[in-house]
DSSP file (Angstrom, degrees, kcal/mol; ACC not computed):
  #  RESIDUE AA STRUCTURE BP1 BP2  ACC     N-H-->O    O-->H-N    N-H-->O    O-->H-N    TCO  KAPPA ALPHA  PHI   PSI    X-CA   Y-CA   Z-CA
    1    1 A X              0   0    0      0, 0.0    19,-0.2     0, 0.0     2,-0.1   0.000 360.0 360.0 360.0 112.7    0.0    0.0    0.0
    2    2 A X  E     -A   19   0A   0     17,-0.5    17,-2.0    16,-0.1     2,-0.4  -0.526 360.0-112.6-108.6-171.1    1.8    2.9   -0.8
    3    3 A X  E     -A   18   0A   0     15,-0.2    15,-0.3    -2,-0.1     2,-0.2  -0.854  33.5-166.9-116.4 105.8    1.9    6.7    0.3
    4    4 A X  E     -A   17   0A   0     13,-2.2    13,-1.7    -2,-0.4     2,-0.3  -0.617  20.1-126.5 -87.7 174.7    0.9    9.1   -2.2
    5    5 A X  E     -A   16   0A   0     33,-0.4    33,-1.9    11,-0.2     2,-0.2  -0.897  33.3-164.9-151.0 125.8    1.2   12.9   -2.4
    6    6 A X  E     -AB  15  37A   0      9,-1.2     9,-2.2    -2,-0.3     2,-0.3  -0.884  23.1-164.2-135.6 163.5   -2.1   14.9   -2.9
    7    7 A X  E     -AB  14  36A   0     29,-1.0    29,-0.5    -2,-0.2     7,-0.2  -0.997  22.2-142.1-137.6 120.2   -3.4   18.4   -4.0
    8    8 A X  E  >  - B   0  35A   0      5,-0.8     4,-0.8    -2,-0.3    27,-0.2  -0.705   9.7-152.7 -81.8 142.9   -7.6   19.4   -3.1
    9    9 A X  T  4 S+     0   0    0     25,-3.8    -1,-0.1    -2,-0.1    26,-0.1   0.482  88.0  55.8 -93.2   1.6   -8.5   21.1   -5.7
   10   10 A X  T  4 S+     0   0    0     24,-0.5    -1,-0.1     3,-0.1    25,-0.1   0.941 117.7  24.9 -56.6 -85.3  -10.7   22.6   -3.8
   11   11 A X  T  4 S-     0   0    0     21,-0.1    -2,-0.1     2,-0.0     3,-0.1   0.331  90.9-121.6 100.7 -58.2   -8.8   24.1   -1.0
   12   12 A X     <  +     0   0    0     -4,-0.8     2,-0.2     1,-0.2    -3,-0.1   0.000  67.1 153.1  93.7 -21.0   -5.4   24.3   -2.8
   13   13 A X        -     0   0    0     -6,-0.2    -5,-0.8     1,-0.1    -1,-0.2  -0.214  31.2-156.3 -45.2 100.1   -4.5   21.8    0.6
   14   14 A X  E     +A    7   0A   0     -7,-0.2     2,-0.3    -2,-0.2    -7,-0.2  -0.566  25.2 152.3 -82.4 147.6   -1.4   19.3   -0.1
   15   15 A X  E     -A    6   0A   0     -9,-2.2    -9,-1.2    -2,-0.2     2,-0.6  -0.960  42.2-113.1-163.7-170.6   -1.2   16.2    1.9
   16   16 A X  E     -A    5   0A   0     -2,-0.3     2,-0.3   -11,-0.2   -11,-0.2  -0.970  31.8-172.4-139.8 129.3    0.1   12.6    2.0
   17   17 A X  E     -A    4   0A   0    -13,-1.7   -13,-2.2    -2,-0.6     2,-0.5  -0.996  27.3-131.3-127.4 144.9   -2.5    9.6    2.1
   18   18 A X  E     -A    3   0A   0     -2,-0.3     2,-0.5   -15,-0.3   -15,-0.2  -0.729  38.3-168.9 -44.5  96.4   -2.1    5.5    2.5
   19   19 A X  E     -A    2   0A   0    -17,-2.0   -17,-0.5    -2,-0.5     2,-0.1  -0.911   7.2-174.1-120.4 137.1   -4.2    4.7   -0.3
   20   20 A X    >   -     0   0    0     -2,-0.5     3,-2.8     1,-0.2    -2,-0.0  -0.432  44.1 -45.1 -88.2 168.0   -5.3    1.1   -0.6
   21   21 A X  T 3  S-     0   0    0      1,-0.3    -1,-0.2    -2,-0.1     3,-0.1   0.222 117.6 -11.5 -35.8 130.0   -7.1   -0.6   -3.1
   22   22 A X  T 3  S+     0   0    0      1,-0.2     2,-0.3    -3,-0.1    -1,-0.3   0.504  97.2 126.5  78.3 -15.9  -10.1    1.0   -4.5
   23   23 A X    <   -     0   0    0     -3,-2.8     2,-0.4     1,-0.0    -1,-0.2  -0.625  50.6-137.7 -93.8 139.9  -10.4    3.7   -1.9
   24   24 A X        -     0   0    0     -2,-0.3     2,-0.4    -3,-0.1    -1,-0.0  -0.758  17.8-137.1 -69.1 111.5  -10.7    7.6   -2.6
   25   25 A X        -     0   0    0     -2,-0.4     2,-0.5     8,-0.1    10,-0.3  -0.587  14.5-146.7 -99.2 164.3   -8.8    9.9   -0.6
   26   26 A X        -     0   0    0     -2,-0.4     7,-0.2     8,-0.1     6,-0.2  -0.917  27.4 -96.5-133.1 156.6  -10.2   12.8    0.6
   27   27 A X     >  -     0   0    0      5,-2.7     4,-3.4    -2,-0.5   -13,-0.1  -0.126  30.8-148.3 -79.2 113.1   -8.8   16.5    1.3
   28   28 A X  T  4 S+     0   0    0      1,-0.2    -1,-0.2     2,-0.1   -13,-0.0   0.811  93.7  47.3 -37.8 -24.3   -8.1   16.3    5.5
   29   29 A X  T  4 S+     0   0    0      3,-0.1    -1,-0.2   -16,-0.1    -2,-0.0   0.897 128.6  12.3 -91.5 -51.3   -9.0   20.3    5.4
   30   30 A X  T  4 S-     0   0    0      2,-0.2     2,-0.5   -17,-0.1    -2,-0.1   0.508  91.0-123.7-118.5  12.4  -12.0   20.7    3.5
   31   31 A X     <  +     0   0    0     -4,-3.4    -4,-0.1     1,-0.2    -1,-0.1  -0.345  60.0 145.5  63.8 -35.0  -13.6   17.0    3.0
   32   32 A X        -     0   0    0     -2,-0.5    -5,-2.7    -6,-0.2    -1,-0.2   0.088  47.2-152.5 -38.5 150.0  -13.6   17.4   -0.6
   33   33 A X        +     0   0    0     -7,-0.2     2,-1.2     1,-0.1    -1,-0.2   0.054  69.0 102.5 -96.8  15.2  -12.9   14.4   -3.0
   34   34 A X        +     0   0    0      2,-0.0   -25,-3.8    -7,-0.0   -24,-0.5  -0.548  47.6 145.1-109.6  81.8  -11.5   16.4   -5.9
   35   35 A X  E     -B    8   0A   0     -2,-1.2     2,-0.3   -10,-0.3   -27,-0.2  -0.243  34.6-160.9 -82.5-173.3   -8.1   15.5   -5.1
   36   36 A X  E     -B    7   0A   0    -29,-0.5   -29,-1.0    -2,-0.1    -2,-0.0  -0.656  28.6-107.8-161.8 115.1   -5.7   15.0   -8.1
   37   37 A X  E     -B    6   0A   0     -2,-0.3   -31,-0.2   -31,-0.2     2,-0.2  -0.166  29.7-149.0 -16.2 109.2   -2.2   12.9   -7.4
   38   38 A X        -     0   0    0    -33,-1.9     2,-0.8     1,-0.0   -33,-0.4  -0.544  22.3-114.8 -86.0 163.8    1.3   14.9   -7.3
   39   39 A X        -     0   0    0     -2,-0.2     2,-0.1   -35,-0.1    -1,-0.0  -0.931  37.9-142.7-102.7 138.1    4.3   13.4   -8.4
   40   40 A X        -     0   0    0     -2,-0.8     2,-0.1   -35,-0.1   -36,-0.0  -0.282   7.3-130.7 -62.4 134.1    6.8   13.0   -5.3
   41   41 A X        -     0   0    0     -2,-0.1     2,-0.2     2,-0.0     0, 0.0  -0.568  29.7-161.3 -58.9 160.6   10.4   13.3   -5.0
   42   42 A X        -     0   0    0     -2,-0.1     2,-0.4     2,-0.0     0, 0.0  -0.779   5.7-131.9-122.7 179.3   11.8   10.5   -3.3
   43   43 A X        -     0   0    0     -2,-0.2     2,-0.4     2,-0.0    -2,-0.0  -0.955   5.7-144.4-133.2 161.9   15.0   10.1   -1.8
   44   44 A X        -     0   0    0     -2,-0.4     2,-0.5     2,-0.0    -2,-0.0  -0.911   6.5-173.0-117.8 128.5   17.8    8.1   -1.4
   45   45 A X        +     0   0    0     -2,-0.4     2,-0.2     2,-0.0    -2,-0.0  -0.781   7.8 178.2-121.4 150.2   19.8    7.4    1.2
   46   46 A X        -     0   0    0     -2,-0.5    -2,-0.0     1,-0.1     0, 0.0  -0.856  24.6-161.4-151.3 157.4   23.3    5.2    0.8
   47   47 A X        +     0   0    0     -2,-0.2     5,-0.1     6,-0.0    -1,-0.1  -0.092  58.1 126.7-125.9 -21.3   25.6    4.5    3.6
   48   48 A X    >>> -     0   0    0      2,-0.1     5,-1.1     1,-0.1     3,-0.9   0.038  55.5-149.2 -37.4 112.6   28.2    3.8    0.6
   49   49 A X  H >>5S+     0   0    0      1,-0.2     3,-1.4     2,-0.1     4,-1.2   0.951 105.0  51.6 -50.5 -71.0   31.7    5.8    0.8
   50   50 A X  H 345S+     0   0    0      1,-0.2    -1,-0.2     2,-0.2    -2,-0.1   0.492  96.0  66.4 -47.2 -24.3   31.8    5.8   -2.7
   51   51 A X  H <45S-     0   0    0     -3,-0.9    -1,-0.2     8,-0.1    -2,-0.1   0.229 134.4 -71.3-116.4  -2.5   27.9    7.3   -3.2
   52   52 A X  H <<5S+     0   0    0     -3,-1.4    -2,-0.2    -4,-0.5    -3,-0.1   0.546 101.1 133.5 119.5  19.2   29.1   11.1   -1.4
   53   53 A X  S  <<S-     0   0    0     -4,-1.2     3,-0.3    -5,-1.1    -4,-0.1  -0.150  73.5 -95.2 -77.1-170.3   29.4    9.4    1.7
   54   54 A X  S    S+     0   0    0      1,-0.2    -5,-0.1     2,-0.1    -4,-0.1   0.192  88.8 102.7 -97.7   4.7   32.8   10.1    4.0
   55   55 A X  S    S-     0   0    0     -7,-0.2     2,-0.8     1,-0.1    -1,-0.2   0.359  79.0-129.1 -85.0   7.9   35.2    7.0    3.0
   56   56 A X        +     0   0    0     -3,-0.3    -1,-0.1     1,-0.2    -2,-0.1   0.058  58.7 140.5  73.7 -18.0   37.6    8.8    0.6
   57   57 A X        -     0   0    0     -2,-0.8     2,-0.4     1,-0.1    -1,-0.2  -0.046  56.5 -99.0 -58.8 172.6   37.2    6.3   -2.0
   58   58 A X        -     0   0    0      8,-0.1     2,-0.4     1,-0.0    -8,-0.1  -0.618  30.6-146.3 -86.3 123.9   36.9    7.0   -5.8
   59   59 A X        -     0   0    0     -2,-0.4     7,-0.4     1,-0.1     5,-0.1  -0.635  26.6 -99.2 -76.9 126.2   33.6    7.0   -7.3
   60   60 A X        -     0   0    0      5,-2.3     4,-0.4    -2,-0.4    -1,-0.1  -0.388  10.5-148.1 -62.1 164.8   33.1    5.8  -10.9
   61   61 A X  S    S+     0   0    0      2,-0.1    -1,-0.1     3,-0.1    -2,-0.0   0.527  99.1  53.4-102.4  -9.9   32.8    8.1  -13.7
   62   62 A X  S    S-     0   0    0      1,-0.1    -1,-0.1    -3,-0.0    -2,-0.0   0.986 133.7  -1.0 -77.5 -68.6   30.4    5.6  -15.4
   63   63 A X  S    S-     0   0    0      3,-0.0    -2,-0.1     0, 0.0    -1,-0.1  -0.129  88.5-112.5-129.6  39.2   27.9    5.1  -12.7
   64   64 A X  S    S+     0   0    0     -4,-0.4     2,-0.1    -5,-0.1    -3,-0.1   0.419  80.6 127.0  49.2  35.6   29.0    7.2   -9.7
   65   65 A X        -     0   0    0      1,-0.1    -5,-2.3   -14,-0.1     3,-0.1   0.243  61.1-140.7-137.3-174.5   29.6    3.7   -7.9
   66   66 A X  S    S+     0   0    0     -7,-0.4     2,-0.7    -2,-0.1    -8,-0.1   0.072  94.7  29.7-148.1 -47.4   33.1    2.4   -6.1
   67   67 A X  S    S+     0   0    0     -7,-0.1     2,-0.1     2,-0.0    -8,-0.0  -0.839  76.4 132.7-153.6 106.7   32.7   -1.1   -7.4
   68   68 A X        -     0   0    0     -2,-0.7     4,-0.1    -3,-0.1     0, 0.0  -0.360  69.2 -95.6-112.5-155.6   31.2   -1.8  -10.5
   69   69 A X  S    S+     0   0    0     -2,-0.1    -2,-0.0     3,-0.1     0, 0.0   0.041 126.7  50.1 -99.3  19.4   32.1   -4.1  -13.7
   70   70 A X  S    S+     0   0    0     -7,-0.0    -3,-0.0     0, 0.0     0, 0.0   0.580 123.2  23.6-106.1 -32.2   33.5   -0.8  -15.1
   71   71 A X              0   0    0      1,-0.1    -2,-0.1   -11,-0.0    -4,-0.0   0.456 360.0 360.0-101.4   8.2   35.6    0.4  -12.3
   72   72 A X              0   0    0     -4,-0.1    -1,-0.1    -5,-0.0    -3,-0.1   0.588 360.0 360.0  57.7 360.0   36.6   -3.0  -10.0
């Protein structure tokens, strides 16, 4: 079940809902159900040295990686 990112059009009120199958969400602020789905950033989070983390290693130029099949 994932987390979406919503806009009332109604309202102008952004929010984030759990929506499961089949279900509508509706705007926390003003009840309306003319929401319309944003697209999210997500983020990414790496513990890698190589990925801008603090281990001093070399990054590939290919895929910004420490150990690939292009860079060992």
């Amino acid at each position: 079940m994932p987390i979406y990112e919503f806009s009332c059009t109604q309202c102008g009120a952004v929010f984030e809902e759990l929506v499961r199958d089949g279900t509508k969400p509706v705007c926390p602020d003003c009840s309306s159900g003319d929401v319309r789905r944003l697209l999210s950033r997500f983020a990414v989070h790496s513990s890698s040295p190589g990925l801008g983390g603090t281990g001093g290693s070399k990054s590939c130029s290919t895929c910004s990686s420490s150990s690939c099949a292009t860079c060992h």
